[in-house]
Structure formats: C-alpha cells, structure tokens
N, CA and C of each residue as an Amber inpcrd file, in Angstrom:
protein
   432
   0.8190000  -1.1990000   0.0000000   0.0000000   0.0000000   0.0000000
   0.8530000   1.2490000   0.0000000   2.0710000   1.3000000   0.9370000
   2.9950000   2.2880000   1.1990000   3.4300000   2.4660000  -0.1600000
   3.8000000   1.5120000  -1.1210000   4.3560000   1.7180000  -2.7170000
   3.4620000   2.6030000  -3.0060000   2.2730000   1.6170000  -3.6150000
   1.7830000   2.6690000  -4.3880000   1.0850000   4.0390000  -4.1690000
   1.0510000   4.0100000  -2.6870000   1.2880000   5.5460000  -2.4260000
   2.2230000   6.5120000  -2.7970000   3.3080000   5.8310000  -2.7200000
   4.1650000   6.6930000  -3.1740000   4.5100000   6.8570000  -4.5730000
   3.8570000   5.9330000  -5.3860000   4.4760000   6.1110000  -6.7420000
   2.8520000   7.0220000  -6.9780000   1.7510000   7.2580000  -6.7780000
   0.6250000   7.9940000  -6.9450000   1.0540000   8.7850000  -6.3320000
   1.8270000   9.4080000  -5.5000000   2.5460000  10.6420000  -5.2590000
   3.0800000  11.5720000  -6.1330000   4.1970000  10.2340000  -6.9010000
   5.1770000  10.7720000  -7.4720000   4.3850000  10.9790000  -9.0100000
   3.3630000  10.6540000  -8.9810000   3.0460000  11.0740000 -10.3460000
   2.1370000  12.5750000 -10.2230000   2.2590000  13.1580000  -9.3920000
   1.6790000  14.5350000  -9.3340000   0.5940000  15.2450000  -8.0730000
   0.2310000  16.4730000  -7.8420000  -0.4840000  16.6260000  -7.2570000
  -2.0850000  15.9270000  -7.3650000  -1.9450000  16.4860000  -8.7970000
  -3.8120000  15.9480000  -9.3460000  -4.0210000  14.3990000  -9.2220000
  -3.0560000  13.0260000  -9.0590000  -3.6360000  11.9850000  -8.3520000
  -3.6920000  12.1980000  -6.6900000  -3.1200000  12.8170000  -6.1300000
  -2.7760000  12.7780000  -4.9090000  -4.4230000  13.6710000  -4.3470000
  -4.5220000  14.9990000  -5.2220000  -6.0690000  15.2710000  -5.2930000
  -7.4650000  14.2530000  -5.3080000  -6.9230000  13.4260000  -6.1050000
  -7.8870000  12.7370000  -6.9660000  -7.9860000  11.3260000  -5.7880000
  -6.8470000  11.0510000  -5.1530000  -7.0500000   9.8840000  -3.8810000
  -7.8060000  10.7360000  -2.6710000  -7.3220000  11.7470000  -2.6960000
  -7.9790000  12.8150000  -1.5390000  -9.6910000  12.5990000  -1.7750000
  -9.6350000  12.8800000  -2.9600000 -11.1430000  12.5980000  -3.3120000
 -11.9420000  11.7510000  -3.2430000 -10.7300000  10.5030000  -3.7730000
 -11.8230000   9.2290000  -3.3860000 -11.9300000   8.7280000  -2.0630000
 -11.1470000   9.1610000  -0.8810000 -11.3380000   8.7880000   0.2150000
 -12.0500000   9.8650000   0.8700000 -12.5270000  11.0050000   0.5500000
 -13.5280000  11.8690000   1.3030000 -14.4390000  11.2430000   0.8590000
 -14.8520000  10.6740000  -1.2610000 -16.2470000  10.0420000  -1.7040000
 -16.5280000   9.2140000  -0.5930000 -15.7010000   8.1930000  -0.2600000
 -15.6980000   6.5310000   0.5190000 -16.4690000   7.1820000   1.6130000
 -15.8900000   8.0550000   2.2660000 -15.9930000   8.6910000   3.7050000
 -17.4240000   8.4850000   4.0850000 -17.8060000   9.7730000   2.8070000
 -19.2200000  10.4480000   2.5980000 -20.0390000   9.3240000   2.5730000
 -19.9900000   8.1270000   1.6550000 -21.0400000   6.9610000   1.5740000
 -20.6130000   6.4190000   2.3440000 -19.5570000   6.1950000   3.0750000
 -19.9660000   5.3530000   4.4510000 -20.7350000   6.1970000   5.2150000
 -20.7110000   7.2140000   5.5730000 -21.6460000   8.0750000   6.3040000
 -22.7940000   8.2590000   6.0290000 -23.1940000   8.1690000   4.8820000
 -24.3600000   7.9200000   4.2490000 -24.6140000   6.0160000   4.2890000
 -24.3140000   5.7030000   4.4320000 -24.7320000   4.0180000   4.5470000
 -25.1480000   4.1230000   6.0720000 -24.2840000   4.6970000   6.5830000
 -24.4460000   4.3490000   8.4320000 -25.7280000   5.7070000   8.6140000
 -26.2890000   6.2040000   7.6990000 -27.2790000   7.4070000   8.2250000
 -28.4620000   6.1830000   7.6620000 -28.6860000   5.8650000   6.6450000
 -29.4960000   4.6700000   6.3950000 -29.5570000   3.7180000   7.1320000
 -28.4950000   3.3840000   7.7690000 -28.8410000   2.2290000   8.7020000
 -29.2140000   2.2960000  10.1940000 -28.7700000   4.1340000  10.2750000
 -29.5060000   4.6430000  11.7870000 -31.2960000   4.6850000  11.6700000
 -31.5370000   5.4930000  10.3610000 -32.8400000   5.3520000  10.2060000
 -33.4060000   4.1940000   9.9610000 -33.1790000   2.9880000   9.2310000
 -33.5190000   2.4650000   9.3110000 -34.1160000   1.3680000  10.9610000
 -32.9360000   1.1670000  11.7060000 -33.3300000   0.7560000  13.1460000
 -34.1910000   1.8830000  13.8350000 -34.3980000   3.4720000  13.6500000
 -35.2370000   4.4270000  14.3130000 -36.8320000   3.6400000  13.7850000
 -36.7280000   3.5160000  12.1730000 -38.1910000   3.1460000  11.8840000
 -38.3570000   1.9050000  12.1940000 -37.0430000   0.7790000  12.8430000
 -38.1750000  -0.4900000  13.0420000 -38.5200000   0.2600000  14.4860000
 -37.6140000   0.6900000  15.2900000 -38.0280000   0.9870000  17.2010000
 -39.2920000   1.7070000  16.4270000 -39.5680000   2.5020000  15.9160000
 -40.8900000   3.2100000  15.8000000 -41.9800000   2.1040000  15.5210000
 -41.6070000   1.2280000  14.2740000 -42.7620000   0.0540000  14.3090000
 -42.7450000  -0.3930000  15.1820000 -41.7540000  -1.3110000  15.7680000
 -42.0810000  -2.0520000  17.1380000 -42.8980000  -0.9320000  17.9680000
 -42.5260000   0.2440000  18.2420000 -43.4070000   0.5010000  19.4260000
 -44.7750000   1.0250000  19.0410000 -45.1500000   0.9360000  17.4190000
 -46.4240000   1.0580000  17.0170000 -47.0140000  -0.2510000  17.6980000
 -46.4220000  -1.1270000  17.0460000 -47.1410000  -2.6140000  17.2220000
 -47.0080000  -2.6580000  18.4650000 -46.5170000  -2.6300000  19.8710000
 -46.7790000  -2.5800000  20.8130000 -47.3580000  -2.1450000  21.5210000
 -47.7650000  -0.4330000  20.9740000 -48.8980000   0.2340000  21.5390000
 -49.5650000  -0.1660000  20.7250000 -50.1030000  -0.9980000  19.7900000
 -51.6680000  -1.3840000  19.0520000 -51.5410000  -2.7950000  20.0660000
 -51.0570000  -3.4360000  20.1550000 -50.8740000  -4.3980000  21.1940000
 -51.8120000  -4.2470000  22.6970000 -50.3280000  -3.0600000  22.9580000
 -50.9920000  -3.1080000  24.6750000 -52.8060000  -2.2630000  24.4010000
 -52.8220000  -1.7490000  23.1340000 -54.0570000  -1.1980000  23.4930000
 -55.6310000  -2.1300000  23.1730000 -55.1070000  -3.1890000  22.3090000
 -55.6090000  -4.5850000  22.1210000 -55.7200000  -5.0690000  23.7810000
 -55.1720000  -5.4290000  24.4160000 -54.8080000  -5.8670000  25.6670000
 -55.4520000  -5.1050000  26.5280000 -55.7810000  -4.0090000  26.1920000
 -56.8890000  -2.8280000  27.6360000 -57.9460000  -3.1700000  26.8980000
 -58.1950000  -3.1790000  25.7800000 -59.6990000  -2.9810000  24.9160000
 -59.7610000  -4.4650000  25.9850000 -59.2790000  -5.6920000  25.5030000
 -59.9560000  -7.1020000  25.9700000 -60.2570000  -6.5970000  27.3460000
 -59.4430000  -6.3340000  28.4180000 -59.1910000  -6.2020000  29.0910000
 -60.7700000  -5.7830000  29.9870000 -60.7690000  -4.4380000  29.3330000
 -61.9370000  -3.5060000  29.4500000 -63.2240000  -4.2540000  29.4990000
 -63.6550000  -4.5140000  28.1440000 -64.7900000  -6.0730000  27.5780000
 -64.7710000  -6.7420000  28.6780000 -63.6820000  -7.8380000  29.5980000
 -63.8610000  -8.3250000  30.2540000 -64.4080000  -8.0700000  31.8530000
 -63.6340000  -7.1060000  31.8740000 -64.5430000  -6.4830000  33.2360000
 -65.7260000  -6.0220000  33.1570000 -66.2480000  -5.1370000  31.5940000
 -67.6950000  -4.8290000  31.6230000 -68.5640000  -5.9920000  31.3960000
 -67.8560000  -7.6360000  31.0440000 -68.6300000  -8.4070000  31.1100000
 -69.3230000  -8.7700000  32.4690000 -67.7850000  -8.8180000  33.3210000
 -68.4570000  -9.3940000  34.7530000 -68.7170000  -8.3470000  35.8360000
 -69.1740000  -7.2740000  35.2890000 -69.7720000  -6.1190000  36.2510000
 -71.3150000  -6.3430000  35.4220000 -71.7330000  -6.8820000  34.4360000
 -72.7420000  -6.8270000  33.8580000 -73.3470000  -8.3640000  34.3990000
 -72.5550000  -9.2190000  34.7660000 -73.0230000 -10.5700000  34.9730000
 -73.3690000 -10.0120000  36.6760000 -72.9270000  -9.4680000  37.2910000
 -72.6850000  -9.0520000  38.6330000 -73.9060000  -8.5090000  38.8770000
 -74.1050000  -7.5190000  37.7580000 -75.4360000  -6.8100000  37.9470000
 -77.2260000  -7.7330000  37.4110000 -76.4900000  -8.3740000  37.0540000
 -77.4870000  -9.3950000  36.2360000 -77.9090000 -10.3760000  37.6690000
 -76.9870000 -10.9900000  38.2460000 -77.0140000 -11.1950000  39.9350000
 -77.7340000 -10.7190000  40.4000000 -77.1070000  -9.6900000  40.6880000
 -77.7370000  -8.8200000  41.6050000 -79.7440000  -8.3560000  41.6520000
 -79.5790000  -8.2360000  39.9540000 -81.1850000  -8.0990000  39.9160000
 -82.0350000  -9.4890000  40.1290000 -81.1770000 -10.3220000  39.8610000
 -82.1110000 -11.9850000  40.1260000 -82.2080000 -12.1780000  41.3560000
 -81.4070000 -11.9810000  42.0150000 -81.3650000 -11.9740000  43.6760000
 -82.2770000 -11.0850000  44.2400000 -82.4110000 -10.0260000  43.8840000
 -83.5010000  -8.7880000  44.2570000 -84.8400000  -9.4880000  43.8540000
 -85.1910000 -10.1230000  42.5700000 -85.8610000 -10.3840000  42.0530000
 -86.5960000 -11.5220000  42.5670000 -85.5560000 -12.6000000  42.7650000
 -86.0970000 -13.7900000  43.9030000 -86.7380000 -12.9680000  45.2940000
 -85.6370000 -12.5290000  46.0060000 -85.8020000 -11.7100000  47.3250000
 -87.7970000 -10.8480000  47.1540000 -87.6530000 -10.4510000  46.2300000
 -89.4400000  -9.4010000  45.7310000 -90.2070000 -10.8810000  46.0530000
 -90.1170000 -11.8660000  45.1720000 -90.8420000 -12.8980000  44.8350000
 -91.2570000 -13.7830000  46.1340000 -90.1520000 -13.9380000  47.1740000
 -90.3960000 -14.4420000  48.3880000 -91.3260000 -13.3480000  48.9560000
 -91.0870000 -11.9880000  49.2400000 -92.0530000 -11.2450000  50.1220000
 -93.2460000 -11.2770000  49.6590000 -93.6790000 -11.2540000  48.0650000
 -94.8370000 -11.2900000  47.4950000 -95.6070000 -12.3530000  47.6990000
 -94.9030000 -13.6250000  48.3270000 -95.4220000 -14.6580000  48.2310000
 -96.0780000 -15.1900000  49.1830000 -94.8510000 -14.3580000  50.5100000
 -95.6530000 -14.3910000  51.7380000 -96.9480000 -13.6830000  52.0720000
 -96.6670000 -12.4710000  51.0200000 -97.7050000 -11.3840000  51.4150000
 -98.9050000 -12.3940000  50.7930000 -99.0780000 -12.7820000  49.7030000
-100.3510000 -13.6680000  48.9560000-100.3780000 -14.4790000  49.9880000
 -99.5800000 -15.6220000  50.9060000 -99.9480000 -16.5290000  51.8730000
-100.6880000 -16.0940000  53.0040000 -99.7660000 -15.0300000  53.3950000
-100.7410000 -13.7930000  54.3160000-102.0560000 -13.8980000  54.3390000
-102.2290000 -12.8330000  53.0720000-103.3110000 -12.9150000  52.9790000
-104.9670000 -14.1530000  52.6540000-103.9620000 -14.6840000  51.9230000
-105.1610000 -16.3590000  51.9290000-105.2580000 -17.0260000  53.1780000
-104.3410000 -17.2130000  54.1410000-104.4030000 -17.1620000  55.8620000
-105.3460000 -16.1640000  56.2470000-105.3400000 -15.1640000  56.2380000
-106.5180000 -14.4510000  56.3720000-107.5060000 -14.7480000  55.7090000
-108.0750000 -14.7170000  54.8470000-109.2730000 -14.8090000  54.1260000
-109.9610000 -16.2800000  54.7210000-108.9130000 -17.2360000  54.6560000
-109.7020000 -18.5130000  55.1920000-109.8020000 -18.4140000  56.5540000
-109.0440000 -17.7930000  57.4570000-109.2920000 -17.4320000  58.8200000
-110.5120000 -16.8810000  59.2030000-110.9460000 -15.9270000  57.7810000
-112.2290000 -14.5910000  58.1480000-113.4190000 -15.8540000  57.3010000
-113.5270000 -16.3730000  56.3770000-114.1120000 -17.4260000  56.0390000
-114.6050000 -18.5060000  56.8480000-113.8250000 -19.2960000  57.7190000
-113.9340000 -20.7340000  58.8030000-114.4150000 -19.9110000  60.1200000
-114.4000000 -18.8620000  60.0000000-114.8480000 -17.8450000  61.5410000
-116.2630000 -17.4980000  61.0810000-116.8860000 -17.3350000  59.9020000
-118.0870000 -17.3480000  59.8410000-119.1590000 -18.5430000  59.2810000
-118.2440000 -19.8290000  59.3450000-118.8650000 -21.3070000  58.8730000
-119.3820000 -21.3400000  60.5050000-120.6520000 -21.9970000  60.5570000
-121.2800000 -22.2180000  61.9070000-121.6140000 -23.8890000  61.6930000
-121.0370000 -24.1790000  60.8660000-121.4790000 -25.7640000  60.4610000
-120.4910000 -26.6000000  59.2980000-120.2220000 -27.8560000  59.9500000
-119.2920000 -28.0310000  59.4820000-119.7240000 -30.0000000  58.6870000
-119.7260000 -29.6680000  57.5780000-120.7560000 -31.0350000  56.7990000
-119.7110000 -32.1220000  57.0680000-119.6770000 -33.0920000  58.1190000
-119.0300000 -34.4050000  58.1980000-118.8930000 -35.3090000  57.0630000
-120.2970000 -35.2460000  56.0820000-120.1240000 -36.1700000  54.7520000
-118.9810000 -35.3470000  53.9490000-118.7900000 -34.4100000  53.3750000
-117.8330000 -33.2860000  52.4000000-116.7150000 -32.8610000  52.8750000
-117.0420000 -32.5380000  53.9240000-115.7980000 -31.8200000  54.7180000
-115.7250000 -30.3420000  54.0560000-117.0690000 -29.8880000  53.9090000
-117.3050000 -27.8390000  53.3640000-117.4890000 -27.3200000  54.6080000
-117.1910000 -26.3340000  54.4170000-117.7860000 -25.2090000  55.4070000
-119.1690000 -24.9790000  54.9640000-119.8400000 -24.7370000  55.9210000
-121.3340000 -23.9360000  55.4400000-121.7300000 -22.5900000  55.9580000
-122.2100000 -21.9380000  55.4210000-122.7460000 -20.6020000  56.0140000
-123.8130000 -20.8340000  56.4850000-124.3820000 -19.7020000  57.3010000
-125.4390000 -19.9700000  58.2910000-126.6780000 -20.3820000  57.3020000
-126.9430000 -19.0360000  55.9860000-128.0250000 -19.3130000  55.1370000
-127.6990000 -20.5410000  54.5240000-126.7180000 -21.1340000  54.1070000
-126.4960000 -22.3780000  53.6860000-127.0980000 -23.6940000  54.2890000
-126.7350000 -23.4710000  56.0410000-127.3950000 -24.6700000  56.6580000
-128.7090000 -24.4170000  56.8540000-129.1100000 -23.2010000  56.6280000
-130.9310000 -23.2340000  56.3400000-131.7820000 -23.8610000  55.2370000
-130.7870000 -23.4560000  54.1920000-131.2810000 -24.1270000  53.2430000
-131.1640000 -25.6090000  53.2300000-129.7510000 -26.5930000  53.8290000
-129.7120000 -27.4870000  53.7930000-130.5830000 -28.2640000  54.7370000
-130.8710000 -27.7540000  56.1050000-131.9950000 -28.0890000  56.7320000
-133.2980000 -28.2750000  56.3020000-133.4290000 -27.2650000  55.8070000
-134.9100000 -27.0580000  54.6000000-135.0370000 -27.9850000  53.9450000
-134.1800000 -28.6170000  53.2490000-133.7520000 -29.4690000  52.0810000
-134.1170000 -31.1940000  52.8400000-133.5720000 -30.7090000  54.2140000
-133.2950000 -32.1260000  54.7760000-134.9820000 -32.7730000  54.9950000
-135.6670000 -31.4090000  55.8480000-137.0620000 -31.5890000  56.5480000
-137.8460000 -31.6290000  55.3170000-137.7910000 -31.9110000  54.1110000
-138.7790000 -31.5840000  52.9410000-138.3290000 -33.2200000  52.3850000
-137.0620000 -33.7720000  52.5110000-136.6500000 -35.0060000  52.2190000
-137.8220000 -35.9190000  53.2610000-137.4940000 -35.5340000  54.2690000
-137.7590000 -36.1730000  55.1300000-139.7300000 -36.9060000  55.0750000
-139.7270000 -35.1940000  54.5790000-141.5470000 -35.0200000  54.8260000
-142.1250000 -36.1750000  53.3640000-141.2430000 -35.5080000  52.1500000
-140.9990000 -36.7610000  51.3170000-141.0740000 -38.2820000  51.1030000
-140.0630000 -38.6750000  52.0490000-140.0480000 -40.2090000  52.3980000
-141.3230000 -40.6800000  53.0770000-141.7440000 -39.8780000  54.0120000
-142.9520000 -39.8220000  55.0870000-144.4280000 -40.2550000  53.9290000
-144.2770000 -39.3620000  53.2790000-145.6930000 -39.3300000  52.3880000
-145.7840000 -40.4970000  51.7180000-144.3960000 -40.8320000  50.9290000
-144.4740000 -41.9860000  50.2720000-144.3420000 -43.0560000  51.1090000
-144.1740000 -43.1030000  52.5790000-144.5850000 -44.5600000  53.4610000
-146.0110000 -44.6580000  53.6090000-146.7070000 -43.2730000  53.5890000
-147.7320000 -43.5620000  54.1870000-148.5560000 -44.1160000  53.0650000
C-alpha cells in the first residue's frame, strides 16, 4: 500500500487530489450508509413501538370487555337476587293474605258437613236443613 502511495505521489499533485477525493467520496457513503442504517433501526423501534402500543391497546380494549362483562353478569345477579328476594315477600304477602281470608271465612262457617268436609254458612245450613225436613216429609208421604 505504502508503494503505491508513493508512486501515486510521485506522479503529481492531481492523483494525490484525486485519492484525496476518493477517500472523502468513501468517507461520505460510508456516512451515508451508516445514516441509512440509523434510520432504518429508528423506523423499526418506531414500528415495534407502534405494534406494541396497538398491542398493549388490544390488551386494555380485551381487558376492558372483560370487566364490563363481569360487572354486567354481577349486575345481572344482583337483579335476580332482588328479584327472587321481591318474589319471596310477594309470596308471603299472597300466603298472608289467603291465611286471612280462610281465617275470616272458617270464623263465619257455623257448620261443618261431616259427609264433604265444606264449610257452610249460616243461610247455607238453612237451606240445607230445609232441604233435609222436605226429604224427610218426602219419604214420610211416600210410606204412608
């Protein structure tokens, strides 16, 4: 290398220019190769951290969905439970009240039919009395 340096010496300024030149050209495109290859690794870190923030934001969206699922299942609970809970008081309240009604009902039966097992009301056992003494008077006529 030292030779032909020196014999491209000895042949004048204008090669000695002209090597000057080609090692500033070299310089320049290596500097230019290594500016391409800085940008180039800036735009993958930029993709990667696109795709990572479309990622992590994939990852909150699910994320999100999943908790509004089970705050919605929670609440869905919650109203069936309320809903049962209504359904028991309503149910007592209807038992309640049919406890009452047959309470206020069997408190005004004054007669109680051993053949049926009904309650009767008072006008009821009049009539059934009526019914009975007209049977009776019935059978009577046709013995006699």
């Amino acid at each position: 290398d030292q030779q032909l340096s020196d014999k491209i010496d000895a042949k004048g300024p204008k090669v000695a220019e002209a090597r000057n030149m080609a090692h500033v050209l070299v310089a320049y495109q290596t500097h230019l190769c290594e500016l391409e290859i800085d940008r180039a690794a800036v735009r993958r870190t930029e993709e990667t951290d696109a795709e990572r923030q479309v990622q992590d934001d994939a990852t909150i969206a699910a994320e999100n969905a999943a908790v509004a699922r089970v705050a919605a299942a929670q609440r869905k609970q919650d109203d069936l439970r309320r809903a049962i809970e209504n359904a028991k008081k309503e149910q007592a309240q209807v038992t309640e009240t049919l406890q009452n009604k047959a309470r206020k009902l069997h408190s005004r039966c004054i007669f109680w039919e051993n053949e049926n097992r009904t309650c009767v009301s008072d006008n009821e056992h009049k009539v059934v009395a009526l019914g009975k003494a007209e049977l009776t008077r019935l059978q009577t006529d046709e013995e006699a």
